[in-house]
C-alpha positions as CSV (number, residue, x, y, z in Angstrom):
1,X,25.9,-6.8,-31.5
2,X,24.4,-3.3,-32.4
3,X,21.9,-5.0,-34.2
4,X,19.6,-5.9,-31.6
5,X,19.9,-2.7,-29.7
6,X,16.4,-0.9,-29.6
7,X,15.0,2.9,-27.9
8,X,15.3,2.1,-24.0
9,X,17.7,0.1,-23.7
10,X,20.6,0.1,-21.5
11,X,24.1,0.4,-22.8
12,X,27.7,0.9,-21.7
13,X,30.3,1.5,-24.3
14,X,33.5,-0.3,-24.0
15,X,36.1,2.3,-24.3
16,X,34.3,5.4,-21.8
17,X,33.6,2.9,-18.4
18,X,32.9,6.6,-16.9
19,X,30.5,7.7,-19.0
20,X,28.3,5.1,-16.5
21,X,25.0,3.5,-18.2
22,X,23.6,5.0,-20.8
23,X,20.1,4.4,-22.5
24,X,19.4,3.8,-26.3
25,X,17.5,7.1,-27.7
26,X,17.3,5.9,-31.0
27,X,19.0,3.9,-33.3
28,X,18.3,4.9,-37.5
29,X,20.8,2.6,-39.6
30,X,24.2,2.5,-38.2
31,X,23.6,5.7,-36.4
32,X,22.7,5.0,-32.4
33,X,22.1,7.8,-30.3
34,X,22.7,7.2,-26.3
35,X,22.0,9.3,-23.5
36,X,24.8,8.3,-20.8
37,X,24.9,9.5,-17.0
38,X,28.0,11.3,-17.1
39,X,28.5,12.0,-20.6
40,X,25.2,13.6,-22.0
41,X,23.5,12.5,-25.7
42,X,26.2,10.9,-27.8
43,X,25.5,10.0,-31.6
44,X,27.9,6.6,-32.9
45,X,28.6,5.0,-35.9
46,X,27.6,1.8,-35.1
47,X,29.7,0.2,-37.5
48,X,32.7,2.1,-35.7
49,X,31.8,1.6,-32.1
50,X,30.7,-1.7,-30.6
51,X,28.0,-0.9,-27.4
52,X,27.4,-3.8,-24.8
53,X,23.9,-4.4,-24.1
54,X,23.2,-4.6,-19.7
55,X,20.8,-6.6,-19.0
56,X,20.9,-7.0,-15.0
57,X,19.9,-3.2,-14.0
């Protein structure tokens, strides 16, 4: 599913529900970088972590 994420996108990751939305930064690889409302930048392994696309902000 990581494959089709892209800069600006919105995001939520499955295991942090508070971390709120986060958008897509960049994505080189596997490595995905996500700025998220509560939780600040975050850099993932996206062969490790899973994100879910949201598509009805």
């Amino acid at each position: 599913m990581n494959d089709i994420l892209e800069p600006g996108m919105i995001v939520r990751h499955p295991g942090q529900p508070d971390w709120g939305l986060g958008q897509v930064q960049s994505k080189i690889g596997s490595k995905i970088t996500v700025n998220f409302e509560q939780a600040g930048k975050v850099v993932f392994d996206g062969r490790e972590v899973t994100l879910q696309p949201v598509f009805d902000v």
